[in-house]
C-alpha positions in Angstrom: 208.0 101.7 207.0 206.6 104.8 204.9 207.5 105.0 201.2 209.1 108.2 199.6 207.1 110.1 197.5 209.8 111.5 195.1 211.1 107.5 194.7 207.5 106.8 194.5 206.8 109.0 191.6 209.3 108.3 189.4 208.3 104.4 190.0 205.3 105.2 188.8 206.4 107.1 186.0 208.5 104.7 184.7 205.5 102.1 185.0 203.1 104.5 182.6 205.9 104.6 180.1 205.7 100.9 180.0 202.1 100.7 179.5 200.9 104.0 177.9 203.6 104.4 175.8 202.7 106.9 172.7 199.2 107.4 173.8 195.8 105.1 174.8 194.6 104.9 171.5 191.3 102.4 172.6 190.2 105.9 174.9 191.1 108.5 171.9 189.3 106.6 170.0 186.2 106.2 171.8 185.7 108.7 175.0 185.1 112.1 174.2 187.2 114.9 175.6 186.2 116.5 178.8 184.2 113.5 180.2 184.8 113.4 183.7 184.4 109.9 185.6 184.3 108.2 188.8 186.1 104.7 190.1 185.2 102.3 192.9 187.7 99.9 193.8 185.9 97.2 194.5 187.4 94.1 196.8 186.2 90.7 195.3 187.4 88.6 197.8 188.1 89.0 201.6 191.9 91.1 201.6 194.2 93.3 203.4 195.0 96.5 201.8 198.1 97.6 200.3 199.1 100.1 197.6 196.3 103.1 198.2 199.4 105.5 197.8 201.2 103.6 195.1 197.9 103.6 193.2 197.4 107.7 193.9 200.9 108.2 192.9 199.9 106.4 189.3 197.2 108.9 188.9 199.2 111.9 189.8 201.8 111.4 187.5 199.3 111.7 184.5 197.0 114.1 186.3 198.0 115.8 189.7 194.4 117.2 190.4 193.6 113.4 190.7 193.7 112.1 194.5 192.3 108.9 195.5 189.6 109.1 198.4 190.1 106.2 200.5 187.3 104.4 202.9 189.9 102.4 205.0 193.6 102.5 205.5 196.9 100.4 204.1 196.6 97.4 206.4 192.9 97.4 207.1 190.8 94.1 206.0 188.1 94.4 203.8 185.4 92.2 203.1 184.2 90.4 199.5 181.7 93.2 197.9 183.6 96.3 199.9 184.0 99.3 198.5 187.0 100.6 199.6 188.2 103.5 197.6 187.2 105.8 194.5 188.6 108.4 192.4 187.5 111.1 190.5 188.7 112.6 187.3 189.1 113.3 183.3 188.1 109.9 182.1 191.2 109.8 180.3 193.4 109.7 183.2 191.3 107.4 185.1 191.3 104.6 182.2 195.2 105.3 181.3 196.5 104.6 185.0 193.4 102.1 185.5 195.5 98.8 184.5 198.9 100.1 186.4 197.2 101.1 189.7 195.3 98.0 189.8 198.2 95.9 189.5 199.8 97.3 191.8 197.2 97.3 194.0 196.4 93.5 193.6 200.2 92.6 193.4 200.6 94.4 197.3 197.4 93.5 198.6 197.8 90.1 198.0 201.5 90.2 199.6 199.9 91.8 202.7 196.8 89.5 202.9 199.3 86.2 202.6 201.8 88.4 205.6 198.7 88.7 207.5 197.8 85.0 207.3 201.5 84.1 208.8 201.5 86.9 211.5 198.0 85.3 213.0 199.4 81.8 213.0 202.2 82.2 214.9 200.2 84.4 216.9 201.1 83.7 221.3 204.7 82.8 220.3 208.0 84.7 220.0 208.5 84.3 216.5 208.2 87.1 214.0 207.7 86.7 210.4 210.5 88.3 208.2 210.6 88.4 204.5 214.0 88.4 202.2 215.3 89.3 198.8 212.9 87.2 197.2 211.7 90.5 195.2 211.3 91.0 191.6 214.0 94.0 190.4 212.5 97.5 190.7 210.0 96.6 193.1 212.0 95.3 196.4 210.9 99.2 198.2 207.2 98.0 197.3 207.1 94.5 197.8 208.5 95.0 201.3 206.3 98.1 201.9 203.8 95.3 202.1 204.8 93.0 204.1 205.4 95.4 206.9 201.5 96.6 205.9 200.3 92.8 206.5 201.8 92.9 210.0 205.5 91.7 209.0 209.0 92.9 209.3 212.0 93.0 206.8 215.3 91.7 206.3 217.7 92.6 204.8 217.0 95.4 201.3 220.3 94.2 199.9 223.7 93.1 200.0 224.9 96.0 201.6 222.6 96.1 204.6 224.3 93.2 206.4 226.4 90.1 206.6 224.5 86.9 206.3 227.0 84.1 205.3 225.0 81.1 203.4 225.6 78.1 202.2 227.7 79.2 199.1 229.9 81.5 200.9 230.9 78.8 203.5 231.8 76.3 200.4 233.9 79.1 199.0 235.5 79.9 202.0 235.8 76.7 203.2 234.0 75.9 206.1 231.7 77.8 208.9 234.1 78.9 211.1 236.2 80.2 208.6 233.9 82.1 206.4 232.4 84.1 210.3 236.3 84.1 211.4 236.9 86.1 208.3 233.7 88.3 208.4 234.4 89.0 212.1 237.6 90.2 211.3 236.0 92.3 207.7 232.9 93.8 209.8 233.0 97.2 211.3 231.4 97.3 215.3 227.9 98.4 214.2 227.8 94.8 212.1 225.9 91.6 213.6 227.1 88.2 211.6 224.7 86.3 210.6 225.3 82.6 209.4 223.3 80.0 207.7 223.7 76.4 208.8 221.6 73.1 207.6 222.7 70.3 210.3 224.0 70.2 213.8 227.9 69.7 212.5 227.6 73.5 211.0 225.8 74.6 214.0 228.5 73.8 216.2 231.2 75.5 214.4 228.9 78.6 214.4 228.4 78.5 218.3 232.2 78.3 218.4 233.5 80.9 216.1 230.6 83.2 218.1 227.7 84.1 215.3 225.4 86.8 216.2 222.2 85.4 214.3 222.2 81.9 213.1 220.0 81.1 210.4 218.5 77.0 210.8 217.7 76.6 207.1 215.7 73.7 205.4 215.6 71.8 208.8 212.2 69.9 209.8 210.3 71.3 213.7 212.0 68.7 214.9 215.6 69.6 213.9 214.9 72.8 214.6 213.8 72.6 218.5 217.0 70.6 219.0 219.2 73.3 217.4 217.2 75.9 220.0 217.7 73.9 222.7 221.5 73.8 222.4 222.0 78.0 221.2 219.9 78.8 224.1 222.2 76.6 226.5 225.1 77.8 224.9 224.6 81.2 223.8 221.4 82.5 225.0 222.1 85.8 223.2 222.1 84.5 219.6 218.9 85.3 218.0 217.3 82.2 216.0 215.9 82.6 212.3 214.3 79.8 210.6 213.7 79.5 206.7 212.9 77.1 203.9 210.3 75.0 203.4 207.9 77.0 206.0 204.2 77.0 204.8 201.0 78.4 206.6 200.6 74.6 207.4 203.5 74.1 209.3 204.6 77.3 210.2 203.1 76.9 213.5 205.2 74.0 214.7 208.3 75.8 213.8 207.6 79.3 215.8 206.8 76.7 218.4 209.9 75.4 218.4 211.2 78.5 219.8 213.0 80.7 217.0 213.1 84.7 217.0 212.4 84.9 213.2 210.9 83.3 210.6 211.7 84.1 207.3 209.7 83.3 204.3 210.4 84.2 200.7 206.7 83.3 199.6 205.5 86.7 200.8 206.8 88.4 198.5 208.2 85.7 195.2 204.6 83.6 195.2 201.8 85.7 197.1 198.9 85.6 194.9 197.7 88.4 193.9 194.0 89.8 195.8 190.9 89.9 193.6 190.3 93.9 193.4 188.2 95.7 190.1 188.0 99.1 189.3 184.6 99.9 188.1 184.1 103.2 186.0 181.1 105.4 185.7 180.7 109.0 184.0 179.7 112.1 186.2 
């Protein structure tokens, strides 16, 4: 996944406005014009990078002779103490974007550091880990920028990039069968149906109205290994997507159980965010 600069600019933009607003009256008040100044991002913990062109893209928009020089690349680990990156500039600019780029920076690098952690433990097996919708508004392109950094893949970017029936469009409908019956009929050819079930009842009536991708949701390992035992006998084509409830503790035991996806909202709604300062110094 690369991001789009244009889209990426006027993110960042908008993201000044909120901060700067009328002016940085601390650095008026104090800095003297035409100080120039250097920044080392500095890794305080052990982390996956994310965000090096979100943060340039913060500068830039204030100042575009300011470029960030980076050590490492987005999706390289980096060590507790690292320096990985620096920037150069009017001290102005650099203390204006500082709080922006950083947040940024943290907020993504901590999504691709917890990504990372769930690639390596299903590490051997089929499974892949998948994020969701989980996103805070405005920064979905982001937040999903950084799973696929921490070794991830996306679902869906919204309601209009595929048909994934869940648990409250089945009670509206009323039923499983129904609710893909009508979608089937709804979808256009280049459309896979998707459909959430919670017990083996639900299941059923997915394998028989002929679901695409069946999501096992809220089921424990052991749930779940029956319910791939049975799509695989019955419809070996299906791909299997499990969800809720999955932690780095237990993940293992579910991409054992023989799913295609795993799908975690964590990564992106509760990844804490990495331990990363930007320390200043004049030139």
């Amino acid at each position: 996944m690369r991001l789009n600069w244009s889209d990426l600019f006027k993110l960042a933009g908008d993201f000044l406005a909120e901060d700067v607003g009328r002016g940085d009256i601390t650095t008026e008040a104090v800095v003297l014009p035409g100080v120039r100044a250097r920044g080392r991002f500095v890794a305080k913990q052990d982390l996956v990078v994310a965000g090096l062109e979100v943060a340039d893209a913060v500068f830039a928009v204030l100042d575009s002779s300011v470029e960030i020089e980076a050590f490492v690349t987005d999706g390289d680990r980096v060590s507790a103490g690292e320096v990985f990156a620096r920037v150069e500039g009017p001290a102005e600019v650099l203390l204006a974007a500082e709080r922006t780029a950083l947040n940024l920076l943290q907020h993504l690098s901590g999504i691709a550091t917890l990504t990372r952690a769930f690639v390596e433990a299903v590490a051997g097996t089929r499974a892949q880990i998948v994020d969701t919708r989980k996103t805070l508004p405005g920064l979905r392109m982001l937040q999903k920028y950084a799973v696929v950094v921490g070794g991830g893949r996306n679902h869906r970017f919204g309601l209009d990039d595929g048909i994934l029936i869940k648990d409250n469009h089945i009670a509206l409908a009323g039923g499983v069968r129904t609710a893909v019956e009508r979608a089937r009929k709804y979808a256009g050819h280049m459309h896979k149906i998707e459909v959430e079930v919670s017990n083996m009842d639900d299941l059923r009536e997915a394998l028989e109205a002929r679901a695409d991708i069946i999501l096992l949701d809220n089921m424990s390992p052991e749930m779940v290994r029956e319910a791939v035992r049975l799509i695989r006998e019955q419809a070996p084509d299906v791909l299997v997507e499990a969800s809720g409830g999955i932690t780095l503790e237990n993940v293992r035991a579910y991409a054992e159980a023989g799913v295609d996806l795993i799908s975690i909202g964590a990564l992106t709604h509760s990844a804490p965010a990495a331990d990363i300062s930007m320390k200043l110094t004049t030139l």
